[in-house]
TORKEDO-901377 format. One record per residue (C-alpha): y, z, x. Coordinates in steps of 0.2 Angstrom, whole numbers, padded with zeros to 4 digits, always signed. Layout:
<rs>
YZX ...
</rs>
This chain:
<rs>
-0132-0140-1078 -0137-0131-1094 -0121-0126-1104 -0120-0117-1121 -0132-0116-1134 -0145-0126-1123 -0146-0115-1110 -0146-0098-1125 -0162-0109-1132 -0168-0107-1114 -0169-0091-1113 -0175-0088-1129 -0189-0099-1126 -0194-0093-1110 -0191-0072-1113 -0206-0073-1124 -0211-0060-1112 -0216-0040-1120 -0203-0031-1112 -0206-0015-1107 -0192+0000-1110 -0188-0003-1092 -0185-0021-1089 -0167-0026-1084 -0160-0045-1088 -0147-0053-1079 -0136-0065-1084 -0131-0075-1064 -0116-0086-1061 -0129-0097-1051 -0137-0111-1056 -0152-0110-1050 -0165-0096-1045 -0159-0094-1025 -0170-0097-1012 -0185-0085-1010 -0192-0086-0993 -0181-0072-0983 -0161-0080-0981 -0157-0085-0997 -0144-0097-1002 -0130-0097-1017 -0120-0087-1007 -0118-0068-1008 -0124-0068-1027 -0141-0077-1018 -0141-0063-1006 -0138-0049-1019 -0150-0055-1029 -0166-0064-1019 -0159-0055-1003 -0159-0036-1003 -0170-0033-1016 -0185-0040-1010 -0181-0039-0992 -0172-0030-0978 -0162-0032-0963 -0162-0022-0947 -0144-0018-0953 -0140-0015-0970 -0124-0009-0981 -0123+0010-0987 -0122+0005-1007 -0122+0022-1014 -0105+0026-1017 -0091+0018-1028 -0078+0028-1023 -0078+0022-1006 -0080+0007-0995 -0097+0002-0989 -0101+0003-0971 -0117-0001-0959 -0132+0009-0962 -0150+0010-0955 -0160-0004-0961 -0176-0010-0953 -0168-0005-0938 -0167+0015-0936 -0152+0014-0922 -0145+0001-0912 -0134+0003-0896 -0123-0009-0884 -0130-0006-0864 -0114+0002-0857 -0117-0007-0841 -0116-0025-0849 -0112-0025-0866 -0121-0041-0869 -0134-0033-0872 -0140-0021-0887 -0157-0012-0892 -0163-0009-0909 -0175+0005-0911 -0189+0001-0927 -0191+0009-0941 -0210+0011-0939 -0224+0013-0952 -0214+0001-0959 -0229-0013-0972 -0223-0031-0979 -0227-0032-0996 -0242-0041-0991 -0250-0026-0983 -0245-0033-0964 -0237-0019-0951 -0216-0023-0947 -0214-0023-0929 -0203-0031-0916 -0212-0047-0914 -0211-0049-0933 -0190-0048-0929 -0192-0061-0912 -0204-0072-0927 -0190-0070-0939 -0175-0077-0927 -0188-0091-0919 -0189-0096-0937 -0169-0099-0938 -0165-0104-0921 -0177-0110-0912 -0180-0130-0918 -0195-0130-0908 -0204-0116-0915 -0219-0119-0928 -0211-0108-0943 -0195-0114-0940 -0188-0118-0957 -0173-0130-0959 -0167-0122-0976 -0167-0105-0971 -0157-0111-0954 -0144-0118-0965 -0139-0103-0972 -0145-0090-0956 -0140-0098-0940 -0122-0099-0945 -0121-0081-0948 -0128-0076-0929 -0117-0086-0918 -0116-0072-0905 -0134-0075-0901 -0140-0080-0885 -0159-0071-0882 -0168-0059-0888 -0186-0052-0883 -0200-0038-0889 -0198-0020-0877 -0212-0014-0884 -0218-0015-0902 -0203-0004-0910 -0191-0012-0896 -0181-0027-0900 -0168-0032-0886 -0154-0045-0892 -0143-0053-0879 -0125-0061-0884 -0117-0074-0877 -0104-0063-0872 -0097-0048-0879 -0098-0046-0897 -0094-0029-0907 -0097-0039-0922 -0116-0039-0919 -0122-0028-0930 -0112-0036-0946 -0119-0052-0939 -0135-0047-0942 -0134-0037-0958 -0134-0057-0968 -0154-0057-0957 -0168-0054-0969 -0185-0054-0960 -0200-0060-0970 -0217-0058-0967 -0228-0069-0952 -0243-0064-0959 -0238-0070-0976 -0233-0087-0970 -0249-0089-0961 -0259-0085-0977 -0248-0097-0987 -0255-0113-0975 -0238-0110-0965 -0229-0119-0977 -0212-0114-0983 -0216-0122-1000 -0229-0111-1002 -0223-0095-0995 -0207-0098-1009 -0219-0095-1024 -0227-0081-1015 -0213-0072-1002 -0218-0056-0993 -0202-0045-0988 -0200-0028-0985 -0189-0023-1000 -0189-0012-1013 -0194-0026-1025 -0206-0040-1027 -0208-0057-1032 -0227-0059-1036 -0227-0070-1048 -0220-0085-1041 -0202-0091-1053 -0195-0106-1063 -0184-0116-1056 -0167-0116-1066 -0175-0103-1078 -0181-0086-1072 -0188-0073-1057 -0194-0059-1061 -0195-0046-1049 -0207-0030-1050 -0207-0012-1040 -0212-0009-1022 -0221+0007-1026 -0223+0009-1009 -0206+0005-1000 -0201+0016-0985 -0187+0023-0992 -0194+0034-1008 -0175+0038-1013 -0174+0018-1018 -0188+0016-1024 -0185+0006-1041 -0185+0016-1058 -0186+0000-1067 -0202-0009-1073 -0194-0026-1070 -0180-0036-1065 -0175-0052-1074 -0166-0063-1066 -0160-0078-1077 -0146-0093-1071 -0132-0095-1082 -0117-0105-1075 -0106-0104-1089 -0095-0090-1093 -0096-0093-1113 -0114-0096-1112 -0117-0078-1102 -0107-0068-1116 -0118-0077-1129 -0135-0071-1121 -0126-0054-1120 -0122-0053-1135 -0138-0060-1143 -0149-0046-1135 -0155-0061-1123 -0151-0053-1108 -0143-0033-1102 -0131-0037-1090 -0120-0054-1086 -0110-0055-1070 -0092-0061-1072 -0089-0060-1092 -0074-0072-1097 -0057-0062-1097 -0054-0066-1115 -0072-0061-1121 -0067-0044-1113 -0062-0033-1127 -0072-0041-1140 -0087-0036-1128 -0082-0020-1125 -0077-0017-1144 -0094-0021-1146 -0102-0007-1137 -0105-0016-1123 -0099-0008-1105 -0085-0019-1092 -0086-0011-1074 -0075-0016-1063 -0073-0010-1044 -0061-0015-1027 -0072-0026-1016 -0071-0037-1001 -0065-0053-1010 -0053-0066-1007 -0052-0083-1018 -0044-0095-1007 -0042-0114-1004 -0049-0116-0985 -0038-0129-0979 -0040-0144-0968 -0035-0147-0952 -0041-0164-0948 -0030-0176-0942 -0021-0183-0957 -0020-0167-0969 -0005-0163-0974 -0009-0147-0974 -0006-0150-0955 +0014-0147-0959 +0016-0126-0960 +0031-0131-0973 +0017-0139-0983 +0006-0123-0984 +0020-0111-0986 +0028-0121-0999 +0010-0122-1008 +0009-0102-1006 +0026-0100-1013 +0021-0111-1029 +0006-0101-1034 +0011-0090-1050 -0001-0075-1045 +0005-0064-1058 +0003-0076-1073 -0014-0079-1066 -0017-0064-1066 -0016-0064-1084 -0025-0080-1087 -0039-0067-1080 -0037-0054-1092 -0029-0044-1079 -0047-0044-1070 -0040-0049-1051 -0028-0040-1039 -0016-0055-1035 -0015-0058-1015 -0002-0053-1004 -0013-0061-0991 -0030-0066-0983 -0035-0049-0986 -0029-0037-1001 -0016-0025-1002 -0019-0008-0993 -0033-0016-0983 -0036-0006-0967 -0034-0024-0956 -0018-0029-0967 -0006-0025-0954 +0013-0032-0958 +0016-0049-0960 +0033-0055-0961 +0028-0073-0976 +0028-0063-0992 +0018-0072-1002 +0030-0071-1018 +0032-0084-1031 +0046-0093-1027 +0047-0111-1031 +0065-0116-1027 +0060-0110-1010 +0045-0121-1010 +0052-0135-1019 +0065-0134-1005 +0051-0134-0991 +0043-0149-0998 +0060-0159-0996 +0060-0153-0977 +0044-0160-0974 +0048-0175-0983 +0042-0175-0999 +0054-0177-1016 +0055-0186-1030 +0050-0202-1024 +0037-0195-1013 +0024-0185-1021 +0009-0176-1012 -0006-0183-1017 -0022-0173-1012 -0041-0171-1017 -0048-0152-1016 -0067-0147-1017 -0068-0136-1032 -0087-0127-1042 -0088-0126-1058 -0095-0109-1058 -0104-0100-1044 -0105-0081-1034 -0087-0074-1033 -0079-0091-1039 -0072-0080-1053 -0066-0094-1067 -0064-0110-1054 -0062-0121-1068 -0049-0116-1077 -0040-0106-1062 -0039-0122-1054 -0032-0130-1067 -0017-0117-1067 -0013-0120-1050 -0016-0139-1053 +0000-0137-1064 +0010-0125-1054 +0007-0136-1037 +0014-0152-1049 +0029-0143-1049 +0036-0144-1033 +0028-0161-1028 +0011-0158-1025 +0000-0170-1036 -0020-0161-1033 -0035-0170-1039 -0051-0162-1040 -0070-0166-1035 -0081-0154-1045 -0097-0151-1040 -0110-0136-1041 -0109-0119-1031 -0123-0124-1020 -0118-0141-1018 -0100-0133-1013 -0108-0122-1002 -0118-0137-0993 -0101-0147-0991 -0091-0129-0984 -0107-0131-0969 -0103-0149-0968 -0085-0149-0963 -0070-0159-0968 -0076-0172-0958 -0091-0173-0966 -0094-0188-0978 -0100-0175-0993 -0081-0169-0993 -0076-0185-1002 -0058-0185-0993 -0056-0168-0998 -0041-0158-0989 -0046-0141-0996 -0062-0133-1004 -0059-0119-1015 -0069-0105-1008 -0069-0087-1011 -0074-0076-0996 -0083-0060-0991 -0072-0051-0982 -0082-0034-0978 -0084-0037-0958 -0074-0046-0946 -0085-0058-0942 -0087-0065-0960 -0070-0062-0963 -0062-0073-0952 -0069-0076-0936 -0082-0088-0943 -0068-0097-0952 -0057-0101-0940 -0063-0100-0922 -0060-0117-0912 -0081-0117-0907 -0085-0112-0924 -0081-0129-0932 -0097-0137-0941 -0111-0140-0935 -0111-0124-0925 -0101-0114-0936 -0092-0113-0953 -0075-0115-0950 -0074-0132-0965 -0056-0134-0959 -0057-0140-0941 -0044-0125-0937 -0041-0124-0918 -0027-0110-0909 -0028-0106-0891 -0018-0090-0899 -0031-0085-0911 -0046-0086-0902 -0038-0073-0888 -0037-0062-0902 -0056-0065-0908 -0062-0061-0888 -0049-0046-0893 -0060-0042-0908 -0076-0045-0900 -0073-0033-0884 -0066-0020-0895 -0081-0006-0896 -0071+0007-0901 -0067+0005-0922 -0047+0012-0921 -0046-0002-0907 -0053-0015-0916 -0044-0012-0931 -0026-0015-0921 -0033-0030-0916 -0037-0035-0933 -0022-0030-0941 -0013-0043-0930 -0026-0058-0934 -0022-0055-0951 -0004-0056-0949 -0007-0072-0940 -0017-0079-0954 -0002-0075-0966 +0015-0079-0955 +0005-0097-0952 +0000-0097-0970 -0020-0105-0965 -0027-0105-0981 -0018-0104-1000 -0022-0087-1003 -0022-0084-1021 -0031-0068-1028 -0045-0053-1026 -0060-0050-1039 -0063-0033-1046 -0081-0035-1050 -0082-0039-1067 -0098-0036-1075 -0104-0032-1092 -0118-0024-1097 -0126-0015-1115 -0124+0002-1115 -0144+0005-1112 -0140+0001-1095 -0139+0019-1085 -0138+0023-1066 -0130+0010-1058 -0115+0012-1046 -0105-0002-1044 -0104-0002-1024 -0086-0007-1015 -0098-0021-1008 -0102-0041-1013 -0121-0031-1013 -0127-0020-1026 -0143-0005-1026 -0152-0008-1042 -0165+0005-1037 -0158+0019-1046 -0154+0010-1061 -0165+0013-1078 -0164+0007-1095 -0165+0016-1112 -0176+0012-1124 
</rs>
């Protein structure tokens, strides 16, 4: 990992580039360039990033207003619908005249290549690093063929309203590219062919830099970039990310230390902030042996959680939780556990499950040290590390990279990568109900089928995700929801600790961008004074 004035001399050295009055450089949380051939990984900042820019998804976010949150939008596909007489099965109407940026025509069998790729082990293009980061995202997928070349039929397991969020993570690359590239993956990532409103055409370094061009001819002419280029530079480190600001070395940095925050902004620099579907969680273990396995356990830790003096370690930069979901949220429902600070309460817990002064809790939990809606995972879990201590609760932490978190979250806790680990800090996107919680927690959804790290397993719950999942109608759904959430609360599955607002700082040449109520961003309106 490069840290402080290492990796600034990085950048220096490698920005040797002229830049033109519209080149945009930005400062990522992630380590490394994310992965370029269609589903990226570093997780929602890999999608952001190296996802919908330079491609697109039949299903897409509508990222043009702040003021609002995002819902589903026309992507690749122009429509879809469920068949009223088995709502198995959907069709997707194609957006036609529709080119890949390497000149090859978008169609449906491009969409039935695209899921081969993730799904289908057998297939010649499938691609084992892009099914580790797609396949987990489309549980509800059983079939799918070509109607006729702007036709696509999918078929679900079984009834699943959450399809179209499912398949809004799906970016479809280009066949034709991955022909011409020997049909190798390897060499498809220096040269990848999406349909997006930018391209990557010449090739990255690892670690170092992408940079990313217009597609002058992308479908839709309103998102058609403005810039001249977009720069994408890894920067782990918080400190090291306010230094290149400040130094001129890049425009725009996403999650700014809290304590740099007014020093940056008294320096003419802009902080925007926005509400958007976040959680920052530990995702507990369920595993025989956890002691997270005791509900006294898990309130007692919820209870011991200072959120408000977090809050301030943060600058005031977070919303702290009230539960799974934040405050107001339309699926919040009324839970009865109040997730207040309270450590007599949870001191007195811990005595009834056992624990005292003579028997401390001792545990490992799964932390980053930086990485896409992490926030500050070093130092934040160094505060809870403190207030856990107080009520008995003795936490050691294995650190490890966001993409190396990432590939142990996939493993499971049973998984020999989690070290012993009885909870992995994780922060979630919370904008669907399928991401939200039914890929966490479902009993059939445990690794390696799905994402649910903990092992988690409740006749009651999975009633309520067929529930969720036969739901067509929204105000239906959201009831059902609402009372999923309050389950998640009342049996306290995960610690639930706070909610990012977005921070980002940026220099004040910056102009045009909305900051979406979304984990994605549009960064084709945005330009850049001179």
């Amino acid at each position: 990992m490069l840290v402080g004035a290492t990796a600034l001399a990085l950048i220096t050295t490698n920005a040797g580039i002229s830049l033109a009055a519209g080149t945009l450089r930005i400062g990522m949380t992630a380590s490394d360039i994310p992965l370029t051939t269609g589903q990226t990984d570093q997780g929602g900042e890999g999608q952001r990033f190296m996802g919908y820019t330079v491609y697109d998804s039949l299903v897409e976010w509508d990222l043009s207003s702040a003021d609002k949150p995002s819902v589903l939008t026309p992507g690749l596909a122009l429509s879809w619908n469920v068949d009223p007489a088995d709502n198995s099965k959907w069709i997707f109407k194609l957006r036609e005249n529709v080119k890949f940026h390497d000149g090859s025509t978008f169609d449906a069998e491009a969409v039935v290549w695209n899921l081969d790729k993730l799904l289908k082990t057998d297939a010649p293009q499938f691609d084992q690093r892009q099914s580790a980061q797609g396949k987990s995202r489309i549980p509800a997928v059983a079939s799918y063929r070509v109607i006729d070349p702007t036709t696509v039929e999918i078929t679900t397991k079984t009834p699943d309203a959450t399809l179209p969020y499912q398949l809004s993570w799906i970016l479809l690359s280009s066949p034709a590219n991955w022909e011409a590239q020997g049909k190798s993956w390897e060499a498809v990532a220096q040269k990848p062919s999406g349909t997006g409103p930018w391209k990557l055409e010449n090739g990255f370094t690892p670690r170092e830099r992408a940079e990313l061009t217009p597609n002058t001819e992308y479908w839709d002419k309103n998102r058609v970039p403005k810039l001249d280029k977009l720069v994408l530079i890894p920067l782990p480190e918080a400190n090291t990310r306010i230094a290149a600001l400040r130094s001129g070395e890049v425009d725009w940095i996403e999650a700014p230390a809290p304590d740099s925050a007014q020093s940056v902004k008294d320096a003419g620099f802009n902080i925007v902030t926005n509400a958007y579907p976040h959680n920052w969680t530990w995702h507990l273990s369920r595993v025989e042996g956890s002691p997270w396995n005791d509900i006294r356990v898990r309130k007692a830790a919820n209870l011991a959680v200072d959120r408000d003096g977090l809050n301030e370690l943060l600058g005031g930069f977070s919303v702290p939780a009230q539960g799974y979901l934040p405050p107001g949220h339309q699926w919040f429902g009324k839970p009865d556990f109040k997730l207040e600070y309270n450590v007599e309460a949870a001191a007195k817990l811990m005595e009834e499950a056992g624990y005292g002064p003579d028997k401390r809790l001792k545990t490992k939990v799964i932390i980053s040290s930086s990485g896409s809606g992490q926030m500050l995972p070093l130092a934040m879990n160094e505060y809870i590390q403190q207030t856990l201590a107080e009520i008995g609760i003795d936490v050691e932490y294995e650190v490890a990279d966001w993409n190396t978190v990432i590939n142990i979250w996939r493993a499971g806790a049973k998984d020999a990568s989690s070290k012993g680990g009885t909870a992995v800090n994780y922060s979630y996107f919370i904008q669907d109900p399928f991401s939200a919680m039914i890929r966490q927690s479902q009993c059939n959804l445990a690794p390696p089928t799905g994402t649910n790290w903990g092992f988690y397993c409740d006749p009651e719950m999975d009633a309520l995700f067929d529930k969720v999942r036969n739901a067509f109608d929204p105000a239906e759904q959201d009831k059902v929801l609402q009372q999923v959430h309050e389950k998640y609360v009342n049996d306290a599955l995960f610690l639930m600790v706070t909610h990012d607002v977005n921070t980002r700082a940026m220099s004040a040449k910056v102009k045009g961008f909305v900051q979406a109520q979304n984990w994605f961003q549009d960064f084709s309106q945005i330009t850049i004074e001179p």
